[in-house]
C-alpha positions, -999 to +999 in steps of 0.1 A: +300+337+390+308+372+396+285+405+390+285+405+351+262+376+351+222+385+356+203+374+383+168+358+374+152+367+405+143+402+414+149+418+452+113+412+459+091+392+489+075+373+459+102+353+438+089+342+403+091+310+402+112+297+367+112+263+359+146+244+363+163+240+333+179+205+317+209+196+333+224+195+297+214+228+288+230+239+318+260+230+313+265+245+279+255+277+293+283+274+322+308+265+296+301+292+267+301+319+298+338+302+312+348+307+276+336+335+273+357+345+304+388+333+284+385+350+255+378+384+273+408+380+291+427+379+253+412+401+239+416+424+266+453+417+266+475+440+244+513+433+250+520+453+220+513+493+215+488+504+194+477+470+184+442+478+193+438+500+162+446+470+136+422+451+118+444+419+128+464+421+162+498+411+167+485+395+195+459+376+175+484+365+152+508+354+178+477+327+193+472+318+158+504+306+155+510+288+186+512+252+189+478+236+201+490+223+229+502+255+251+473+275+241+452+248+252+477+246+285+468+282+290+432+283+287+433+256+315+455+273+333+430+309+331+405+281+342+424+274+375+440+310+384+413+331+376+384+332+400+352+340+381+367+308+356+373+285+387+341+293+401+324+283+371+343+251+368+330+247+401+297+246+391+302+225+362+319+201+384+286+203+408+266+195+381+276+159+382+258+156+416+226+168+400+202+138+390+211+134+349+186+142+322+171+109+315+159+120+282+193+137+267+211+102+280+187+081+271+191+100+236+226+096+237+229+058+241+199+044+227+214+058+191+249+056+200+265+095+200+301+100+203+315+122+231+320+149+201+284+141+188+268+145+221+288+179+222+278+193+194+245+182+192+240+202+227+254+232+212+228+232+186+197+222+204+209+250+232+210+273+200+174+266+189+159+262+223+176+293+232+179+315+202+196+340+221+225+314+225+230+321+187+243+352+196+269+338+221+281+313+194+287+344+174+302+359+199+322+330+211+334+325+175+348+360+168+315+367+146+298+402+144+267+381+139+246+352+155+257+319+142+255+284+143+279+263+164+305+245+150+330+211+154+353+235+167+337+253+198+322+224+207+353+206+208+368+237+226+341+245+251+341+203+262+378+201+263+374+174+236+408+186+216+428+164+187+395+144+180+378+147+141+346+164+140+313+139+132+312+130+098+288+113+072+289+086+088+286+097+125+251+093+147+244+128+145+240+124+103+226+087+105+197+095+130+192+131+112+197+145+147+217+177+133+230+181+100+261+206+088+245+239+071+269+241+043+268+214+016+295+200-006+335+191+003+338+216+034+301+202+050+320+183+076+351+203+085+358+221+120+346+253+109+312+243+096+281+252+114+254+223+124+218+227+131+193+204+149+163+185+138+138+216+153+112+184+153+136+167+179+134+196+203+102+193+220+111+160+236+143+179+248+123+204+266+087+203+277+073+172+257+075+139+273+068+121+240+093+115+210+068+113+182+067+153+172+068+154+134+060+117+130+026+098+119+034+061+136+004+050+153+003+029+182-013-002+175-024-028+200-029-069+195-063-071+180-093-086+203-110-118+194-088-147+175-055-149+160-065-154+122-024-164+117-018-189+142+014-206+123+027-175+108+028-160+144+043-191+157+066-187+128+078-155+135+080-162+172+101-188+171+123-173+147+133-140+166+139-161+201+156-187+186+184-164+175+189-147+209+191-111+224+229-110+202+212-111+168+220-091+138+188-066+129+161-089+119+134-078+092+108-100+092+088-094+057+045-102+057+038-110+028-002-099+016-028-078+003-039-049+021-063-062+047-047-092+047-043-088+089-005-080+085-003-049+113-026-070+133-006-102+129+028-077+137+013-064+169+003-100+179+039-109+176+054-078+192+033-082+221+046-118+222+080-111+226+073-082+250+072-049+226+048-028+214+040-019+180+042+015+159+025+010+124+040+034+098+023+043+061+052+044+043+029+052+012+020+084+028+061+092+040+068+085-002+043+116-001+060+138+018+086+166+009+117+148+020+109+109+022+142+098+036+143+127+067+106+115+077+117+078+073+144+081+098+124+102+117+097+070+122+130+048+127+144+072+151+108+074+170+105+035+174+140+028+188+137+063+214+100+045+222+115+009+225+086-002+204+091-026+173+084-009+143+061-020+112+063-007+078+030-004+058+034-009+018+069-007+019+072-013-015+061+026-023+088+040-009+109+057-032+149+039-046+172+044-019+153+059+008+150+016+029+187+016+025+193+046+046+173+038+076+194+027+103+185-011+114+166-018+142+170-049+159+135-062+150+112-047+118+079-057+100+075-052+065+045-054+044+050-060+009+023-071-013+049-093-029+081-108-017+113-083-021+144-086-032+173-092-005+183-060+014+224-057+017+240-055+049+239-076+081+201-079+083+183-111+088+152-115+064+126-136+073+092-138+048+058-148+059+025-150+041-007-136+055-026-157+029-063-159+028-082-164+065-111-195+059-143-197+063-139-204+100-117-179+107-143-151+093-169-167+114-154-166+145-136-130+138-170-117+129-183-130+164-155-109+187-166-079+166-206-085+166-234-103+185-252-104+153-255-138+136-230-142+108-245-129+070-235-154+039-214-124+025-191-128+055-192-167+057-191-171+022-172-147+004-131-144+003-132-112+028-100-103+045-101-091+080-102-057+073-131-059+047-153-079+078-143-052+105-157-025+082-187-046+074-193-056+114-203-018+118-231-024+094-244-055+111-270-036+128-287-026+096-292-061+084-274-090+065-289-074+027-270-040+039-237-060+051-239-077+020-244-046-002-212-033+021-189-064+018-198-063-024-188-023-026-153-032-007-147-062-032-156-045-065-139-010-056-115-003-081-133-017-111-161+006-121-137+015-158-132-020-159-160-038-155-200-037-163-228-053-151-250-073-167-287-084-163-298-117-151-333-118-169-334-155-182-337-192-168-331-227-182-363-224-202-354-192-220-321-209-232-326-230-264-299-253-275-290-287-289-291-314-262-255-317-259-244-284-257-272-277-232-261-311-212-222-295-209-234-264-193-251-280-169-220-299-164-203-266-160-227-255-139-224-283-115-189-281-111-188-245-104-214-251-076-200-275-058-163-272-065-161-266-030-175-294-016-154-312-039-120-296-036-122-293+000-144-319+015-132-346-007-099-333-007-088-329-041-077-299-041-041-317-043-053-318-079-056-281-083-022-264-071-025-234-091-059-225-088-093-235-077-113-218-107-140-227-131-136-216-163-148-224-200-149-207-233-178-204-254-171-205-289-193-203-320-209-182-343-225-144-335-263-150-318-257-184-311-264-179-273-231-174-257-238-148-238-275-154-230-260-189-213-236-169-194-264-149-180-286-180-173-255-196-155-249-165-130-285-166-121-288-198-114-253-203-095-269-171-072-240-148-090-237-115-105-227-116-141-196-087-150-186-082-187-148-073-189-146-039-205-122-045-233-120-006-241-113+002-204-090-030-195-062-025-225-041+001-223-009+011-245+007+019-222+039-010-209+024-027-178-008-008-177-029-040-193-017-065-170-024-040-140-061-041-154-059-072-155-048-079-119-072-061-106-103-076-122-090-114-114-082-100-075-117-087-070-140-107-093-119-140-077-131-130-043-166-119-052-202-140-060-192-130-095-193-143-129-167-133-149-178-128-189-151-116-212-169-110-243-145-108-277-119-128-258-098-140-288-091-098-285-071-103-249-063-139-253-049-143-290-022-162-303+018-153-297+035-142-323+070-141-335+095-117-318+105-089-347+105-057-327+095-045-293+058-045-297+058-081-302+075-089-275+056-064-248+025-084-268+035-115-259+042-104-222+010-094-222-007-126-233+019-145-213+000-128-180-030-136-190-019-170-194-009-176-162-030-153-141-060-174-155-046-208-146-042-192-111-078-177-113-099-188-082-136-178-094-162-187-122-156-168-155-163-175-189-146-167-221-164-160-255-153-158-291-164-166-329-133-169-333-117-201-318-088-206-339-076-172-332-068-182-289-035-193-282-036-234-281-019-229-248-044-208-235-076-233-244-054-261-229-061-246-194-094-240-196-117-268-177-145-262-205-147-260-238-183-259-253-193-249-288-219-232-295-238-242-333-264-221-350-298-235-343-317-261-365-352-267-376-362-276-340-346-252-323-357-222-345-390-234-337-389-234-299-372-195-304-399-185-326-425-200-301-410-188-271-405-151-292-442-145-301-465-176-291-491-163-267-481-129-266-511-105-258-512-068-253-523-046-216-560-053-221-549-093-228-559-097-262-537-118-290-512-098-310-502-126-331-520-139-358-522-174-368-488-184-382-468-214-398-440-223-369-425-255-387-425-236-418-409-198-403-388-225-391-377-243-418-373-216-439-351-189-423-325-200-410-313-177-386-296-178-353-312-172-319-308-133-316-313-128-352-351-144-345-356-122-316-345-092-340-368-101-363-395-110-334-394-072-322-392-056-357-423-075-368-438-063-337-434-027-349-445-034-385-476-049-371-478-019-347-479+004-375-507-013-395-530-013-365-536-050-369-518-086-351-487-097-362-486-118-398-465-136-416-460-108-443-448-087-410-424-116-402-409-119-438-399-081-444-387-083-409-365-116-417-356-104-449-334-075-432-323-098-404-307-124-431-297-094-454-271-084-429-250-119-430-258-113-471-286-138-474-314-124-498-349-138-491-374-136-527-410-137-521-423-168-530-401-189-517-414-221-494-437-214-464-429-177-471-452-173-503 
């Protein structure tokens, strides 16, 4: 070029050295400075006197008005003739020889820019690389000011005349490479000014990675075993089958979090020779602009060539899936199956169901040397649950276990509450045949297992692999106390259902609750007690406004989440008639719980206060009638014990053993709140 242009290097023995700048880059500086050239030679061209001293020329008027084709015949023309303009085409020419920028073209093909989108989109990443280029599109564009480049000079500066500027359609807009500044009908006309993605830019220049302004993580195929064997074989099979020509394929895993999904993803990418980038989409749905940083991720993968996997895609927001562009291979995981996405995409679902017991042994081995803890063989863990616990397994199988119960009750603290486990079989009075059916229970729950699985009848049990019973009867008739009895002797911590904390008014809220107390307490070395079920589990009614029918819905849930109900958990009411027939059809037990008789009330009388003694071991119970306290108040099991502790205190309080007197006045309130009055004198209490 000739002696207006600047020279980078100063007349000196020491030359600073300046990096060599992008071959793309480059060239939009040769071609703003060869227009420049041409417009100075205008502008500096005044065929008519005096012109210089109007606003508007007669000489810009007359270009105005002249047909496209000359002026653009001219302006190649000054190109040829002129010899600062041919030596710069010169140089553009010579940059053809120059090795290309793998980056910019790799850009440029791997998301499919037009000639006119690779133009402008150099315009504006030269403009925010460069912000003194701003100035020159000003300049260039008859602007007192600096400015963003437009449709126009780029399709002027690259010769790319008569062809539409990028639309909403175009790469530029689809990849959120550059975007028009204006908004509204005139966003995509010639004269609009674009800007670039700024978190684009550092790949363009010093960077060598893509992934500035994006949270995909490289993930690797886990160590150890494949805990999916037939789903990855699945999946496998599936892409190759269809062939390098295939329409984008989405291939949707289906599980809960932990479930092995990314790991199962990356086992299949590495299969078919990619590698994997895992991306949150719950923390994208976070961000300010969901859709930009979705694309973003998309964009990242495909620049990357690594196969991308979407992490709870279900949170991110209505519209946002539809506008990333396909790739031609995708995970999703989805807790639950999707509906079909239009468009030419293949959608494949696979389940990452539960991993078996041998599958937790074996992954717990590749992790740790340690030997495996029950919680890990024996609970419902999910690979991520037993590589959390693994880094425990130096502290001992009681602090793994303590771990692996924290992971599978988190969530439930409102919902749940824990109850003690202070009885056994002999604390638990009741008439033969009651007590016979919870052993029966009891049996079953313990080895359903062997059962189900071992015997294989588990073909029996499609929906789920449960144990369940209600308890029904009267108030203090034991239905709790067995529950407690049960859990301890099954090795099993005993959770009452929160009824206050579990129902909500809110639409949907209930059977969230709900959810989540089935999912962990399913998985868990729980019992499950809901207390006052005929409150959750009553009958449907008739449909006469909206809350009936959310009612129903609810109950409707219940119904079927506790047929599919994998655990131990037991149901109690005094109020039997009040549960939906449907509901006590799909219960395995029903056992019915009957106030105590004469034999009974003996054995809880005896077992209340026979043989009590206080610290120094000296009797505190007088000499009483048991057939007779028997016979003659008839009370249920927790009403004796209420009466039991009361007489306690009376006796306390006259310094002497417990007597029958204490008993009596004791009773006497007992039976006075079911509306019973007690006279003195009456049978073994006169």
């Amino acid at each position: 070029m000739n002696g207006a242009r600047i020279t980078l290097l100063p007349p000196t023995a020491h030359a600073i050295e300046i990096p060599a700048e992008p071959r793309w880059l480059a060239e939009v500086r040769l071609r703003a400075y060869r227009r420049v050239l041409w417009l100075r030679h205008l502008w500096s061209d005044h065929p008519y006197a005096g012109e210089h001293l109007l606003a508007i020329s007669h000489s810009e008027v007359d270009r105005a008005l002249a047909a496209p084709a000359e002026a653009a015949e001219a302006e190649r023309a000054f190109y040829r003739t002129d010899q600062s303009a041919a030596a710069t085409s010169a140089e553009i020419a010579a940059l053809g020889e120059r090795p290309e920028d793998a980056r910019f073209q790799h850009l440029v093909a791997t998301l499919g820019l037009s000639e006119t989108d690779a133009a402008l989109f150099m315009l504006t990443a030269a403009g925010a690389l460069t912000p003194a280029m701003a100035r020159v599109f000003g300049y260039l564009l008859d602007s007192t000011e600096a400015t963003y480049p437009t449709p126009a000079l780029a399709a002027s500066l690259f010769e790319l005349h008569g062809q539409p500027p990028p639309g909403p359609g175009s790469a530029l807009v689809r990849w959120s490479l550059a975007e028009p500044v204006a908004t509204g009908p005139d966003a995509f006309g010639y004269a609009t000014g674009w800007r670039p993605d700024a978190l684009l830019l550092p790949a363009l220049g010093s960077s060598p990675h893509w992934s500035a302004g994006t949270i995909g993580r490289q993930v690797e195929p886990p160590p150890g075993p494949v805990l999916h064997p037939e789903a990855l074989d699945e999946i496998v099979r599936f892409v190759q089958v269809l062939g390098p020509r295939r329409p984008p394929v989405e291939i949707e895993l289906v599980g809960a979090d932990g479930s092995g999904r990314t790991a199962l993803a990356a086992q299949a990418a590495a299969r078919l020779g990619s590698r994997l980038l895992a991306v949150d989409a719950a923390a994208l749905a976070r961000s300010a602009d969901p859709q930009a940083a979705a694309i973003r991720e998309a964009r990242r993968g495909l620049l990357d060539g690594s196969v991308l996997a979407w992490e709870r895609t279900e949170t991110l927001p209505a519209g946002v899936w539809e506008a990333v562009p396909r790739a031609p291979l995708t995970f999703c995981s989805v807790a639950a199956p999707a509906p079909g996405i239009p468009g030419p995409v293949l959608r494949r679902s696979v389940r990452c169901g539960p991993i078996g017991r041998r599958e937790r042994v074996a992954l717990w081995s590749a992790l740790t040397a340690t030997p495996v803890p029950t919680a890990v063989a024996e609970w419902t863990l999910r690979p991520a649950e037993i590589c959390l616990a693994a880094q425990a397994a130096q502290a001992g199988d009681d602090e793994v276990g303590e771990v692996c119960r924290r992971l599978l009750m988190a969530g439930t603290p409102e919902l749940l509450s824990p109850l003690p486990l202070p009885f056994t079989w002999p604390d638990l009075v009741l008439p033969p045949a009651t007590a016979a059916h919870l052993r029966e229970f009891e049996s079953q729950a313990a080895e359903r297992g062997q059962v189900l699985d071992d015997w294989c009848f588990s073909r029996l049990t499609s929906l789920g692999r449960g144990t369940t019973a209600l308890f029904a009867g009267p108030s203090g008739t034991g239905k709790t106390m067995a529950a407690q009895v049960l859990a301890r002797s099954l090795g099993l911590e005993l959770y009452r259902v929160d009824l206050a904390g579990l129902v909500s008014k809110y639409i949907g809220e209930t059977e969230k609750h709900l959810r989540t107390v089935f999912e962990a307490c399913e998985r868990a070395p729980v019992l499950l007690l809901f207390d006052e079920a005929d409150a959750l589990f009553g009958k449907r009614t008739a449909v006469t406004d909206a809350h009936d029918r959310y009612a129903n819905i609810e109950i409707d849930y219940v119904l079927q989440r506790m047929e599919q109900f994998n655990g131990v958990a037991v149901l109690a009411t005094n109020r039997k008639g009040d549960l939906d027939t449907a509901f006590i059809r799909r219960l395995r037990f029903i056992i019915d719980f009957a106030p105590p008789g004469a034999s009974e009330r003996e054995r809880l009388w005896r077992l209340a206060l026979e043989g009590a003694r206080d610290a120094g071991g000296r009797p505190v119970v007088g000499d009483l009638d048991w057939e007779g306290l028997a016979r003659e108040l008839d009370l249920t099991g927790a009403g004796i014990k209420s009466a039991a502790l009361a007489a306690a205190f009376l006796a306390r309080g006259e310094g002497g053993p417990i007597a029958e007197h204490h008993i009596l006045q004791a009773a006497r309130r007992e039976l006075a709140k079911e509306g019973v009055v007690v006279r003195p004198g009456h049978g073994a209490l006169r």
